[in-house]
C-alpha positions in Angstrom: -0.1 -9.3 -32.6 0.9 -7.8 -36.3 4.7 -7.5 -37.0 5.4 -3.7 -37.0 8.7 -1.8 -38.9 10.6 0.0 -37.4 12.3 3.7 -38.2 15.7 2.4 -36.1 17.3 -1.0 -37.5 16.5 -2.6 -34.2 18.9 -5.5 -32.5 16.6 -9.0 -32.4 20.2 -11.4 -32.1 21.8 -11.9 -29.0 23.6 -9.1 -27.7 26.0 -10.3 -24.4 27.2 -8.2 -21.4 30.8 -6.8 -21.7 31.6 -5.7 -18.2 32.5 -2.0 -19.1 30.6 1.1 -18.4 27.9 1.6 -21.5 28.1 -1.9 -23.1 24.6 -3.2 -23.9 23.2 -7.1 -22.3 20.4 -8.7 -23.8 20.2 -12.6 -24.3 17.4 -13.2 -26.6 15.3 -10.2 -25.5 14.6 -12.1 -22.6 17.8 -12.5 -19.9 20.2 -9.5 -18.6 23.2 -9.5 -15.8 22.3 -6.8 -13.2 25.9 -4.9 -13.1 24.8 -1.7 -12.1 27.6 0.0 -13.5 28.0 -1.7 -16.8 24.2 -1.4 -17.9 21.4 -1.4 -16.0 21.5 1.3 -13.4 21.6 5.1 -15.4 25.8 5.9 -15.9 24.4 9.5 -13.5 24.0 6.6 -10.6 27.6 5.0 -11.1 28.9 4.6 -7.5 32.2 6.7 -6.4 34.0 5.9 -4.6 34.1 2.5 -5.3 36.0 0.3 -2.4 36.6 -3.2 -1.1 34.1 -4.7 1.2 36.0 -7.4 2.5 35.0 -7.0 6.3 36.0 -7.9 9.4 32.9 -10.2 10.4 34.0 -12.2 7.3 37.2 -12.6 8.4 36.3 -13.7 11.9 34.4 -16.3 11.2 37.4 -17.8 8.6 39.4 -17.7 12.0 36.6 -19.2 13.2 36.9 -21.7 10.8 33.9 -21.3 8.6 35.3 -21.5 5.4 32.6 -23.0 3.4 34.3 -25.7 3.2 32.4 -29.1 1.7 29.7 -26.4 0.5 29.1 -26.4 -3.3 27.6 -23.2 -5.0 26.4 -23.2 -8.1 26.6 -20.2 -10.2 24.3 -19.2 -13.3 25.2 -16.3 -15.3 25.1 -15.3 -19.4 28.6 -13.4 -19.7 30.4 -16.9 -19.0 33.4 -17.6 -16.9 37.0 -17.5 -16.9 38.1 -20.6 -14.9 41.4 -19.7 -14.9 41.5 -16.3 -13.9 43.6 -16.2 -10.4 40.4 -15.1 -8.3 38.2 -18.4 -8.9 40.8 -20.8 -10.5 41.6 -22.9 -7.1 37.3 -23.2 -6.5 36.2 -24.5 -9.9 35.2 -28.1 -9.7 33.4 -28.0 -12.9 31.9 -25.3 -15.5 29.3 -25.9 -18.3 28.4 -24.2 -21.2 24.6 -24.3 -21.9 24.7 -21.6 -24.9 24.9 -23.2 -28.4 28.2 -22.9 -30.2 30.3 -21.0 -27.4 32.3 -21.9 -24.6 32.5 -21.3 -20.6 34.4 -18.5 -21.8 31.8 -16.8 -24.1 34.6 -15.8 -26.0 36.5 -13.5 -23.8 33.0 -11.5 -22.7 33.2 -13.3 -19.0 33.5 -10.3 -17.1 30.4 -10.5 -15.2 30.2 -13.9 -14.2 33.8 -14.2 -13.1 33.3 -10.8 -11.0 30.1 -12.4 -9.4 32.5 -16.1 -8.8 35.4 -14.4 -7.0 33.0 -12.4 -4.3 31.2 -16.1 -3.9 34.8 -17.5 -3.1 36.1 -14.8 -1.1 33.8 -15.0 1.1 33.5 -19.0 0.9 37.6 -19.5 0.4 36.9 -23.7 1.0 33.8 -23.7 -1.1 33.2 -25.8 -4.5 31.9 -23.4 -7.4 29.9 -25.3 -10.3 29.8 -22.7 -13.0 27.2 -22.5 -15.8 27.5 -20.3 -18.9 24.1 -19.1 -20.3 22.0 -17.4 -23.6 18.6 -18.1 -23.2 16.0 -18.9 -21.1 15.9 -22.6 -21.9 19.6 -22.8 -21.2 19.0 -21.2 -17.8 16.7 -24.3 -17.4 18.8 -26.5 -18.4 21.9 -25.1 -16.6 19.3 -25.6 -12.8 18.7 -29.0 -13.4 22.4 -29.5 -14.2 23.4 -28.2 -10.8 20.4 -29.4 -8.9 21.6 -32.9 -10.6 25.2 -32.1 -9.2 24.3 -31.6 -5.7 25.2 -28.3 -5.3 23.7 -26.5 -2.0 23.4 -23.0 -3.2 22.9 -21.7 -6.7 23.2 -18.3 -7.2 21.7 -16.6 -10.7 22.8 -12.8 -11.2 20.4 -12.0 -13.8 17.3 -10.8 -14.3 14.2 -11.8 -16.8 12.6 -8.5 -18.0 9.5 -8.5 -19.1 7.5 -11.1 -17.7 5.0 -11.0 -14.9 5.9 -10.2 -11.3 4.1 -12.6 -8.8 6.0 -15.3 -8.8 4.3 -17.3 -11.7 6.9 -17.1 -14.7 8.6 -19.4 -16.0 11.7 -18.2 -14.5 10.5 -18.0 -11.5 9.0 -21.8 -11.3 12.4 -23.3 -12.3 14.0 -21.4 -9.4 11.0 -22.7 -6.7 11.7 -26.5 -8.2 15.2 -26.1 -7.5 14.3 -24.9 -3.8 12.0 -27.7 -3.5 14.9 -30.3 -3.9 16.9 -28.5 -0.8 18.6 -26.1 -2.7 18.9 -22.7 -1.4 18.4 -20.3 -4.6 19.7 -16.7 -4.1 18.7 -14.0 -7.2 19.1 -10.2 -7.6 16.3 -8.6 -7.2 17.4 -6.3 -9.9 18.4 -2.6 -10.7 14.8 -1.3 -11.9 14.2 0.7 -9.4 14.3 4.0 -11.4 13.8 2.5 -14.5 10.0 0.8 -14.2 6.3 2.0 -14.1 3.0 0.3 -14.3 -0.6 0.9 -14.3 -4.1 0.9 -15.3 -4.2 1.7 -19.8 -5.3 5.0 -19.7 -5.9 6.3 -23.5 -6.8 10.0 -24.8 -6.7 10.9 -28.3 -7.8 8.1 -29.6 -5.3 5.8 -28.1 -2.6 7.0 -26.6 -1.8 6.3 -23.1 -2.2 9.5 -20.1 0.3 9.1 -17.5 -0.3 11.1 -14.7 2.0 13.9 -15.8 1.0 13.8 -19.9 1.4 11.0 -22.3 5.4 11.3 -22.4 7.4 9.6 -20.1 10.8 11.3 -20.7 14.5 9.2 -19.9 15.4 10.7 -17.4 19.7 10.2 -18.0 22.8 10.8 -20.0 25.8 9.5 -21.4 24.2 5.9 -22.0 24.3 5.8 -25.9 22.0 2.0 -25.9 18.5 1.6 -24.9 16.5 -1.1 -23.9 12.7 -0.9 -23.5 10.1 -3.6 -22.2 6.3 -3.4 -22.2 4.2 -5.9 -21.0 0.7 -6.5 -20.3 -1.8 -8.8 -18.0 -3.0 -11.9 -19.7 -6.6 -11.3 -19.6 -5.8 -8.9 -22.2 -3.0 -10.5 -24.5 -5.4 -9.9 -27.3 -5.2 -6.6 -27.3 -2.5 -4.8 -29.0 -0.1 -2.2 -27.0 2.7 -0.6 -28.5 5.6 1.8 -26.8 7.0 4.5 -29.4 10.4 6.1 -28.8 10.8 9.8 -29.8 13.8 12.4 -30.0 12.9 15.8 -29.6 14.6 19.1 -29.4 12.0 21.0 -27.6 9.9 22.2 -30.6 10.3 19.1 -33.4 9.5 15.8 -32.8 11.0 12.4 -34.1 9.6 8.6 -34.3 12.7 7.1 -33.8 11.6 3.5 -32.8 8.7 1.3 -32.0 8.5 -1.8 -30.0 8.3 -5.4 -31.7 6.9 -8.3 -30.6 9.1 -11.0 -29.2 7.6 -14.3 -29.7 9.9 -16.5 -28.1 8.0 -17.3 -25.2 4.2 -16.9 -24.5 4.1 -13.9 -22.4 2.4 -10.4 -24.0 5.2 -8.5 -24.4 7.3 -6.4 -26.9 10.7 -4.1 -26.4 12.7 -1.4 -27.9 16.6 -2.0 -28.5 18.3 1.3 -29.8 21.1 2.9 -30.4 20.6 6.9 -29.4 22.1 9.6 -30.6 23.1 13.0 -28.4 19.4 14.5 -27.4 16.5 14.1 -25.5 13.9 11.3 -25.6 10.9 10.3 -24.2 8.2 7.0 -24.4 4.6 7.2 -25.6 2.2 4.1 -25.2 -0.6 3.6 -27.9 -3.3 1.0 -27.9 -6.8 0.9 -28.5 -9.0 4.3 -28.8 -11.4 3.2 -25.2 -10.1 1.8 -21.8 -9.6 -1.6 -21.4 -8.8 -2.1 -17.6 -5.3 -3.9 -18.8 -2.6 -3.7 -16.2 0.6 -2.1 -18.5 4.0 -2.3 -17.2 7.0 -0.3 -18.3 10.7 -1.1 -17.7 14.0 -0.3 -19.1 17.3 -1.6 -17.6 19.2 1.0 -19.0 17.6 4.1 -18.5 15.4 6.1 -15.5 11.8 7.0 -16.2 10.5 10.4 -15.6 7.4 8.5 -14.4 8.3 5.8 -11.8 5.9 3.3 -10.0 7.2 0.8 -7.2 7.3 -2.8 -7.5 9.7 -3.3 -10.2 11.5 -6.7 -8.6 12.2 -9.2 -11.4 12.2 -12.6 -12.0 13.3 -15.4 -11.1 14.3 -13.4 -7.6 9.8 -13.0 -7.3 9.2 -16.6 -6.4 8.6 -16.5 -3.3 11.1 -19.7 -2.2 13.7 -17.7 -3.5 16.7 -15.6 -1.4 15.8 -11.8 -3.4 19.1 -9.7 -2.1 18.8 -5.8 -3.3 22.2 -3.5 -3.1 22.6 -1.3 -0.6 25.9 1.5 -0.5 28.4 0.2 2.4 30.0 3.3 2.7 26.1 5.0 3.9 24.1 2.5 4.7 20.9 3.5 2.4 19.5 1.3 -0.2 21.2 2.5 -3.7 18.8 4.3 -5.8 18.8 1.7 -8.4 17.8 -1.0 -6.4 14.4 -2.7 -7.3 12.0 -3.0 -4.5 8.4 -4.5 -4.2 5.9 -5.1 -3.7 5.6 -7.8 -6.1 2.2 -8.4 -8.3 0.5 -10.9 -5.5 1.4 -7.8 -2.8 4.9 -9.4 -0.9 7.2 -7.3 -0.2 9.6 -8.6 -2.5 12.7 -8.1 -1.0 14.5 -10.6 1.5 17.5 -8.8 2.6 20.0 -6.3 1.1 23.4 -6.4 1.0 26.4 -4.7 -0.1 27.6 -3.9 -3.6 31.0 -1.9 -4.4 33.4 -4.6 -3.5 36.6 -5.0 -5.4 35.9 -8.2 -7.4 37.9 -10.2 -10.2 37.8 -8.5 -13.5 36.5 -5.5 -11.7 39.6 -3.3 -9.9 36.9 -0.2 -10.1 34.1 -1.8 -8.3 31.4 -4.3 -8.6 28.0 -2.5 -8.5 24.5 -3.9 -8.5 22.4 -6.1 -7.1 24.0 -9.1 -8.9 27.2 -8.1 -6.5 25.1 -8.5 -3.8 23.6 -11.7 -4.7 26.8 -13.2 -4.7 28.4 -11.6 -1.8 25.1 -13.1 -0.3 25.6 -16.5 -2.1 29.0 -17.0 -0.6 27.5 -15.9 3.0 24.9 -18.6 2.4 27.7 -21.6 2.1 29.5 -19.9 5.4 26.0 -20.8 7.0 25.7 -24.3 5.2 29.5 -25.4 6.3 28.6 -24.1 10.1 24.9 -26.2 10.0 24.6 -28.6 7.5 20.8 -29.6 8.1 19.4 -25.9 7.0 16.9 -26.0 4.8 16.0 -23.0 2.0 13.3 -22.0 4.4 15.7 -22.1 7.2 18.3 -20.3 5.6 16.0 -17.3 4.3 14.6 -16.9 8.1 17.7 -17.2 10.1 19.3 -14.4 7.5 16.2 -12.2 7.8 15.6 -12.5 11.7 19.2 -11.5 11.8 19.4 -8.6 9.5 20.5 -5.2 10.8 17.5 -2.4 10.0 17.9 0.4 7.4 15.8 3.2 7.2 12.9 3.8 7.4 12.3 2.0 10.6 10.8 -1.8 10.3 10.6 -4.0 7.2 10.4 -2.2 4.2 9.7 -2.8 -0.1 13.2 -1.8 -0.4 15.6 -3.0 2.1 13.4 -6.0 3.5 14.4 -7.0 6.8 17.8 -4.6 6.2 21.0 -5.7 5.6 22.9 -8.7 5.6 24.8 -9.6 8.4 26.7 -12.5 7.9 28.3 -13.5 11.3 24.7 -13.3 13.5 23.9 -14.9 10.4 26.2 -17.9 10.8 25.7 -17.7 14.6 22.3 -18.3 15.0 22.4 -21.6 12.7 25.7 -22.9 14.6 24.6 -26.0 16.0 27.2 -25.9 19.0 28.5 -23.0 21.0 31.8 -20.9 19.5 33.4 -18.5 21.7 35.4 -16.9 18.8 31.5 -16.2 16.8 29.8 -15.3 20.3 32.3 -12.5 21.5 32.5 -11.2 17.5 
């Protein structure tokens, strides 16, 4: 692929999540937190009321006595920790840095990961958290085999490769299955793409410029969210081929080139993105590539901001392996799947999603609410050692079918690309794996 200029000085260093409303998250063009709120759900789907999900079930089974206790969770995540801060600073047993030249602490910018610790603990009060700061995809690598080499018995990774190819073969994706194959039980977002993704066939007119089925402008469809960040990627039987996604402003009657996507050559996937700042206006996407079809499969995805052309199947890796625990978000309060939330199916046709669970809860670092499927991961994660400390001999398989068989439906009726089996339900959950009878669990 030729190196391109752009009209927009275009961000290519590492930019990390701060966990307010419109900060920007990229880690090499490659990782992203899922916190809804702070970046990758549109600021029109930020959740109101926001309030604790601290339940009653959860409760119950800490009279029960299942605490988590001799459970270790392991917790990836590029924002970095605060191991002191009050909500997680009794748990930590040990934390890690695996980004070059900054601490666990990443400097101060640790909301995320600490907001995704504390919902692991509070539900898993006795549990052992293992925490592991991250930049790139090669430290997320490294940071696995550190906690598979630990012992840990649940890793939890709120973050989301964009990107890279959906079925369960990216790189991303493998290091979570060979974690899962030592006896690890791996729990992932599945991501907050939902709105924000479209794929299919290259369809050019003009002489190269890709028809979607409403006209070759896919308009972002949101407002208030001054950062963008764009991905397009294509199947490998064409990475020869060159595709390009153009950003323009317009104000109904001029037009504006404002950016084009570059190609990131970091890893070996055929992909390029978009990073830009946007002023007050409206914008929308064109794809260009060559003048006759091709047959490549495109995909479209932005983290940041809704597409006026959507497509299912925007799950991201490494929650597409199919070893892996994939939790979406779902609102508490209604019961429905939050708009935001990715669903399936993936690229080799699964559904995609395990389970859902809910986001909103009052975390560390987050007195407003934690949104988005990285919430629900972890609310899932510390659910998960609950499970471990009542049965001890559960296996990632066994884990990921007693918490689906379990699972409370959510509309529409049956399984489903968004919701999975339906939501989490985390004392049948623990009840079905207890090994002996408990009258406290049985008449909750």
């Amino acid at each position: 692929m030729s190196s391109r200029t752009t009209l927009l000085a275009l961000t290519a260093a590492v930019a990390l999540l701060v966990g307010s409303i419109g900060v920007l998250a990229t880690v090499g063009g490659t990782l992203a937190t899922d916190d809804a709120v702070a970046d990758d759900a549109p600021p029109s789907q930020a959740v109101t009321p926001r309030t604790p999900v601290r339940g009653t079930e959860i409760e119950r089974l800490h009279t029960a006595g299942i605490t988590g206790e001799g459970v270790d969770v392991g917790i990836v995540d590029v924002t970095g920790f605060d191991p002191d801060h009050p909500g997680i600073a009794d748990h930590v047993a040990d934390a890690r840095s695996f980004s070059p030249g900054e601490g666990v602490a990443n400097g101060g910018r640790d909301s995320h990961g600490t907001a995704a610790a504390s919902l692991v603990s509070r539900n898993a009060p006795d549990s052992d958290l293992y925490l592991a700061s991250v930049d790139t995809a090669s430290g997320y690598e490294s940071a696995v085999e550190w906690l598979v080499s630990e012992d840990v018995d649940v890793i939890v990774a709120p973050m989301s490769f964009y990107g890279k190819p959906d079925d369960g073969e990216s790189h991303a994706a493998d290091v979570a299955r060979r974690a899962t194959e030592t006896g690890v039980v791996f729990v992932a977002p599945v991501g907050n793409l939902a709105q924000g993704h479209w794929n299919g066939t290259y369809q050019p007119v003009n002489g190269g410029v890709h028809s979607f089925d409403g006209g070759t402008r896919n308009y972002l469809r949101t407002t208030g969210q001054s950062r963008l960040r764009l991905w397009l990627s294509w199947d490998e039987a064409h990475r020869t081929e060159e595709y390009t996604a153009e950003l323009y402003w317009t104000n109904g009657t001029a037009h504006r080139l404002v950016a084009r996507s570059q190609p990131y050559l970091a890893d070996s996937v055929p992909n390029e993105r978009i990073v830009a700042r946007l002023q007050p206006g409206t914008y929308y996407v064109r794809i260009t590539g060559p003048a006759n079809a091709t047959g490549a499969h495109l995909d479209l995805e932005s983290p940041t901001h809704a597409l006026q052309f959507q497509s299912p199947g925007s799950v991201a890796p490494p929650a597409t392996d199919p070893s892996v625990l994939a939790v979406g978000a779902y609102d508490p309060q209604t019961g429905a799947v939050r708009p935001y939330s990715s669903g399936g199916p993936t690229g080799d046709e699964r559904g995609g999603v395990d389970v859902v669970a809910p986001d909103g809860q009052v975390a560390a670092t987050k007195p407003d609410g934690f949104n988005g499927t990285s919430a629900a991961a972890a609310y899932t994660a510390g659910t998960v050692a609950l499970m471990l400390d009542a049965n001890r001999t559960l296996s990632p398989a066994g884990v990921e079918r007693s918490v689906t068989t379990t699972a409370s439906d959510v509309q529409p009726t049956g399984p489903d690309r968004l919701s999975g089996a339906g939501s989490l339900e985390p004392t049948q959950a623990v009840a079905v794996v207890h090994n002996d009878s408990n009258d406290d669990l049985s008449n909750g």
